[in-house]
Each structure stands twice: as structure tokens, then as C-alpha cells.
N, C-alpha and C positions, 0 to 999 in steps of 0.2 A: 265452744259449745254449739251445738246444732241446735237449729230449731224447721219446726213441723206446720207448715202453716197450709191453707186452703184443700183440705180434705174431703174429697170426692167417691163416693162410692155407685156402682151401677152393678143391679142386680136381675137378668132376665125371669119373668113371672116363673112361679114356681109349679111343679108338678108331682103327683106321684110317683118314685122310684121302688121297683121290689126285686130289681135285679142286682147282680155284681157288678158286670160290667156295663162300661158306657155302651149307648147303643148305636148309635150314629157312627156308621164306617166311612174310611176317608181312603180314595183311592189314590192321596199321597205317599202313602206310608206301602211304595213299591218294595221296600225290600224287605218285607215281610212274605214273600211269593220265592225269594231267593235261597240256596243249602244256609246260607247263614241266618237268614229267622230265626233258626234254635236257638241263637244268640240274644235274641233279641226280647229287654223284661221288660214289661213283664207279658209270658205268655206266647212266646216264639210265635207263631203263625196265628196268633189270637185261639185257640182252641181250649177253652175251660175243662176240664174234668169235674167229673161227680163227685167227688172227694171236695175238690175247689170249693165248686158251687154249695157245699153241703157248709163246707167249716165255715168261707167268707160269706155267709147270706145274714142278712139281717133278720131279726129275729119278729120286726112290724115294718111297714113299708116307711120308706123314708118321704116328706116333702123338701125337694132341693130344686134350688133354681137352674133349671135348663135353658140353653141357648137353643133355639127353632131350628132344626135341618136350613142349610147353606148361609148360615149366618154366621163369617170366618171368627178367627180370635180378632183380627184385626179390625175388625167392624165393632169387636167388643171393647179393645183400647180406644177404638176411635171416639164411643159413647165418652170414655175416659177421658180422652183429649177433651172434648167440648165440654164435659162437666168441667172441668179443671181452667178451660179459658172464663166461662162464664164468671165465674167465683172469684176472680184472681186478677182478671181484664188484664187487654194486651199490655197495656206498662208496664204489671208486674211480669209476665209472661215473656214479653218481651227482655229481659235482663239475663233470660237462662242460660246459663254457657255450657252444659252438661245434659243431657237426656239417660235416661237411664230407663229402658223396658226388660219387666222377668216375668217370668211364666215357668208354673210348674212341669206342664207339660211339653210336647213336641208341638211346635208349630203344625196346623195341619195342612199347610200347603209348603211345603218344605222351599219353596222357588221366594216365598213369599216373605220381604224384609220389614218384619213389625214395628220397627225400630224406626226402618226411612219412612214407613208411611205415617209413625207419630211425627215422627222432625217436620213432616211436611206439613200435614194438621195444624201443627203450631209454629209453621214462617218462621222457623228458623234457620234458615241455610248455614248461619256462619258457628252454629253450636255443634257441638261433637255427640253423638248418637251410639250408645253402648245396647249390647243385650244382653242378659244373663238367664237359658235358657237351662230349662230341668234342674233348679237348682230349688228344687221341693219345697216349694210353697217358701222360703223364707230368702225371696230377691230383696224385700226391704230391708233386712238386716244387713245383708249383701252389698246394697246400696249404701246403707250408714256407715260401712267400711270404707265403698270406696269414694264418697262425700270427706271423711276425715282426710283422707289424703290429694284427694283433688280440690275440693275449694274454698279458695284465698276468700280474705273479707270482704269482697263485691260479689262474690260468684255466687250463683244461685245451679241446682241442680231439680231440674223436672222428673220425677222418678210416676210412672206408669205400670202398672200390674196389670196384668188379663191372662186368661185361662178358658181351656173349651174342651172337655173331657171328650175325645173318643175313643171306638172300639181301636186296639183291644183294651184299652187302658180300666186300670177297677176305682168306678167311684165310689165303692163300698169295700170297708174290713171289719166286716161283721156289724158290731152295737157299738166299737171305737170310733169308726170316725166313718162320717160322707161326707163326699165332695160336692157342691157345687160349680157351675161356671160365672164368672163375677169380673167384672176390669173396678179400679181404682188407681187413684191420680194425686199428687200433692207437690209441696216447693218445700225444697229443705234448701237453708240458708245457714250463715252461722251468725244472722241476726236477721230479725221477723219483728211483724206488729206483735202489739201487746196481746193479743188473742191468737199469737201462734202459741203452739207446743213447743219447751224446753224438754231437748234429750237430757236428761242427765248423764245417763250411764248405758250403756249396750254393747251387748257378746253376741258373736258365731262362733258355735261350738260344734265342731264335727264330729266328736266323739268316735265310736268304733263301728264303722261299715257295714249295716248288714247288707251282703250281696242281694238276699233275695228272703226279703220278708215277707212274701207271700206263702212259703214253707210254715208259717208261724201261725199258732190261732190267732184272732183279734185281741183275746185280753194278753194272751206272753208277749205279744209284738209291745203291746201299750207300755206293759212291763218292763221294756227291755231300752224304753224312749224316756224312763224316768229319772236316769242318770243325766244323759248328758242334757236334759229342760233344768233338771235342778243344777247344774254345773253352770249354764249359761244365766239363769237368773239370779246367783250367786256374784258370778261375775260382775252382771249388770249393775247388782247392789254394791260389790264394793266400787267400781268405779264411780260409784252416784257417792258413794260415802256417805249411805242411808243402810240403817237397821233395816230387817223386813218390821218391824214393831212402829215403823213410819208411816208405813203407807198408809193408804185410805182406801186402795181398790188393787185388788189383785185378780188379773183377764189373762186366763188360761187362753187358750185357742178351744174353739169348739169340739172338742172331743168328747169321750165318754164321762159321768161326771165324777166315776170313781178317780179318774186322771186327775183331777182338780182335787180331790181329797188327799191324796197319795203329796201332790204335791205341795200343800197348803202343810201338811204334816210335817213333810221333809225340810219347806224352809221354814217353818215354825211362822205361821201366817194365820192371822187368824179365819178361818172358814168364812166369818160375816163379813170379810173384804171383799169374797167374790161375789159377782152379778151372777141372779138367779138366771139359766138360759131360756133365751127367750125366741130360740130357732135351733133346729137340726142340722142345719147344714153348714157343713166349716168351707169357710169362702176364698179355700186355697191361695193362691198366691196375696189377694185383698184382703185375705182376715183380720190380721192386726191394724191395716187401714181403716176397717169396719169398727172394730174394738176402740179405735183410738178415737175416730169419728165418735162412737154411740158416748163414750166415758166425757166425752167432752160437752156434746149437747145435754145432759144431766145435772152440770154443774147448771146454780145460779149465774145470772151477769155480773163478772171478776171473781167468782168464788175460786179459789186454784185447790188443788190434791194431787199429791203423789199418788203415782200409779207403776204397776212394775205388768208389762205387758210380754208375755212368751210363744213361741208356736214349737214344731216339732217336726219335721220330717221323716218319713216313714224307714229314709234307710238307714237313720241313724245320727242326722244332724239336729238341732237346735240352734234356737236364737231369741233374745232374750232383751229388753229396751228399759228401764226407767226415766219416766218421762212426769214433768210437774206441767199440769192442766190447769189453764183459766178458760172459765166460763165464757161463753158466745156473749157482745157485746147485745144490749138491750135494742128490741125494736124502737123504730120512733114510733 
């Protein structure tokens, strides 16, 4: 069994959004100037159309956390890194044998190794440094696959999320979802103090492809993401070998809240499980870090609750965790 301990999230101040796309160009992203930019989703050469801008616009202006022009991704896992030493101190920090960095998006300095410069933040030379990059917002799931199969009963695995939405990329699909930029940090073990998180149960479900779901309105796309969320939380449940009639808290990913309806329906959950939302912006690749953090500081000191935590990715994947929480130990 896995477990979730020292949980870090970093969030840049937030601002008004009312566009589709990110705004911020990166003059890394040369082969977008090249005949094959056509190729290139979404949005070949970055060029929106009216029709785009018409169907993907939000319908009221979004508040989501932006990162400052020249502020890389990697300055944003770096926040990550040092939340995560702070919390954790080198002794624990020090036993990691695994690093693991994901990001929804493209690196936007393509030369630039996000992964070596966490290993180096955290004076690890002799740990092993993985990246799992565009693998749409659900690297943690990603990571809990490849923690099951990589580490032995000492081994410890540093897993880091960071994210920096640029042009042409879209942090907006309509009233379903916006993205913000966010890094987040934690230690999965297959044993933690008594205030870490028990994984119980968790799925990656890749379901069926969509090549290019920016063809789609906002609500058919959300529609079309509610098979394979409910097939991965399904999963999650039987491998927890918990009813959904168990739980205590059921944390959709931030999307629209009709998504949470839909879904709370499909696994027969009852609606008062989920957290009223209490922000617009889904914190891409950190979200469920964010979710698992917030459901945790909630509880009493020792109080524990099943919680069955999922996200979505836009082209078609899911991923899906239950996880039993005990409450942050008590100040002195």
C-alpha cells in the first residue's frame, strides 16, 4: 500500500482572465514558424479563429492563478522543491531514491531539464530523475503507477508537479474548465507517519482518444470525459474494496459543477459528499495535490475519512485515487 505524506502546494497570485488562450508567448516553441506547425495541437501556428473564440469563450471572466512573464515552469517546481524540503527536512528528503516531475503542458524552454534542476534543488545526485511530460494534468496518477512498480520497502519516491500555460496553448474551454499555473510537491512511500495518506485504491484510464477536442463545444467535450472518470473511479473503488456508500468526501477535479452532478449520479454517490467549490481555477497538473491537501486540513486531529479523489484530461484520459485521511496532528 502506498502512502501520501508531506503535501505542498504553490499557487502564483491570481488575476482576471477573459481570453481563450494563454497570453504569454515563448519563443521556445520554434517549430511552430515551421510547414509542420499544421501539425502541431493545439492550434498549428497559434492562430484562433472566430468560430474558436466564439464557442471556447467563457461566458464571465475567469480569476485563475497566473505566473509573471519570465517566470520559467521551472522556477515554479523550484517553489515546489523548497515547499516540500521545508515540511519534510533533509532526513526525510534525503532517503529518496526516485524523483518523479509532470507537467501538463510543454516545457517552455525546450533545452531546459525540469527534472535535473529538481534533483539538484534537492541534493540528490545518487537518485534517479524521471519526467512525464503532456500527460494532461494526471502525472500523479502516472506516478502512483510507476511508485507501485518501482519502490521496495525503503524506497521513497519525490513526485513534483508544475505547470505555465503559454500561447498558443488554451486555458479556457468555455464554463467546463480553466486552467491555472500551480507547482506542487509530496513523498509517497509504502509506509509514512501516522498523518500521511493511505492510497487505498487507484486507476489510469485512457479511455478513447480524442485527437482534437477542441472541434467540440465545452459541454459535448465534458460529456464525452464522463465515461472514462467514472470507469477510473470505479476501478479505484473496487481495488479499495469500498462501496461508493463508504465514503465521506467525494473531490471531483475542478470543473464545471454539472461534471460533479453527472458524476456523483453515475457512481451512485451521494451529492453531500462533495466540497462546495470554493475557486475557479482547476490547478492542472497540482489539482488533486490541492484536493488532497485541502480534504486533509478539514479533518479534526486523528479524525480519518474515505475520500475517492479523480481528474480528467481533455483528450480523453482519467485518473482516479481512494485515499483514507487522518487529520493534521494538533498544534502545541
Amino acid at each position: 500500500m502506498l502512502t501520501l505524506s508531506h503535501l505542498f502546494v504553490h499557487t502564483p497570485p491570481t488575476a482576471a482572465f477573459d481570453a481563450v488562450q494563454a497570453q504569454e508567448r515563448n519563443i521556445g516553441y520554434g517549430y511552430l514558424a515551421t510547414p509542420t506547425a499544421g501539425f502541431a495541437k493545439p492550434r498549428g501556428r497559434g492562430c484562433i479563429t472566430f468560430d474558436e473564440t466564439r464557442r471556447l469563450a467563457r461566458t464571465t471572466p475567469a480569476r485563475l492563478p497566473i505566473a509573471a512573464e519570465g517566470v520559467r515552469l521551472s522556477d515554479l517546481a523550484a517553489h515546489a522543491v523548497d515547499g516540500l524540503a521545508r515540511l519534510a527536512g533533509p532526513q526525510a528528503v534525503g532517503r529518496t531514491t526516485e524523483i518523479v516531475v509532470a507537467q501538463a503542458t510543454l516545457n517552455e524552454q525546450i533545452v531546459e531539464s525540469v527534472a535535473g534542476r529538481v534533483q539538484h534543488l534537492l541534493g540528490l545526485r545518487s537518485a534517479m530523475p524521471m519526467g512525464l511530460a503532456q500527460c494532461g494534468t494526471l502525472g500523479l496518477y502516472a506516478a502512483l503507477a510507476l511508485a507501485e512498480g518501482l519502490l521496495g520497502g525503503d524506497d521513497q519516491m519525490a513526485f513534483v508537479a508544475a505547470d505555465k500555460w503559454l500561447y498558443p496553448f488554451f486555458r479556457v474551454h468555455g464554463d467546463t474548465v480553466a486552467y491555472g499555473d500551480a507547482s506542487a510537491s509530496l513523498l509517497i512511500r509504502r509506509s509514512a507517519p501516522a498523518t500521511g495518506i493511505r492510497v487505498l485504491g487507484h486507476a489510469l484510464v485512457t479511455g478513447e482518444a480524442l485527437d482534437d477536442p477542441w472541434t467540440l463545444a465545452p459541454d459535448a467535450l465534458a460529456r464525452r470525459l464522463d465515461d472514462p472518470a467514472r470507469e477510473a473511479a470505479t476501478q479505484a473503488l473496487a481495488l479499495a474494496g469500498l462501496p461508493a456508500s463508504r465514503l465521506d468526501r467525494f473531490v471531483p477535479a475542478c470543473f464545471a459543477p454539472a461534471f460533479a452532478r453527472r458524476l456523483c449520479a453515475a457512481l451512485d454517490v451521494d451529492p453531500a459528499r462533495v466540497p462546495a467549490p470554493g475557486r475557479e481555477a482547476h490547478l492542472s497538473s497540482s489539482e488533486t495535490i490541492f484536493a488532497l491537501a485541502e480534504a486533509q486540513a478539514a479533518l479534526a486531529p486523528g479524525e480519518r475519512a474515505l475520500a475517492l479523489f479523480c481528474d480528467v484530461a481533455l483528450a480523453g484520459m482519467s485518473g482516479a485515487l481512494v485515499a483514507e485521511l487522518t487529520g493534521p496532528p494538533r498544534l502545541p
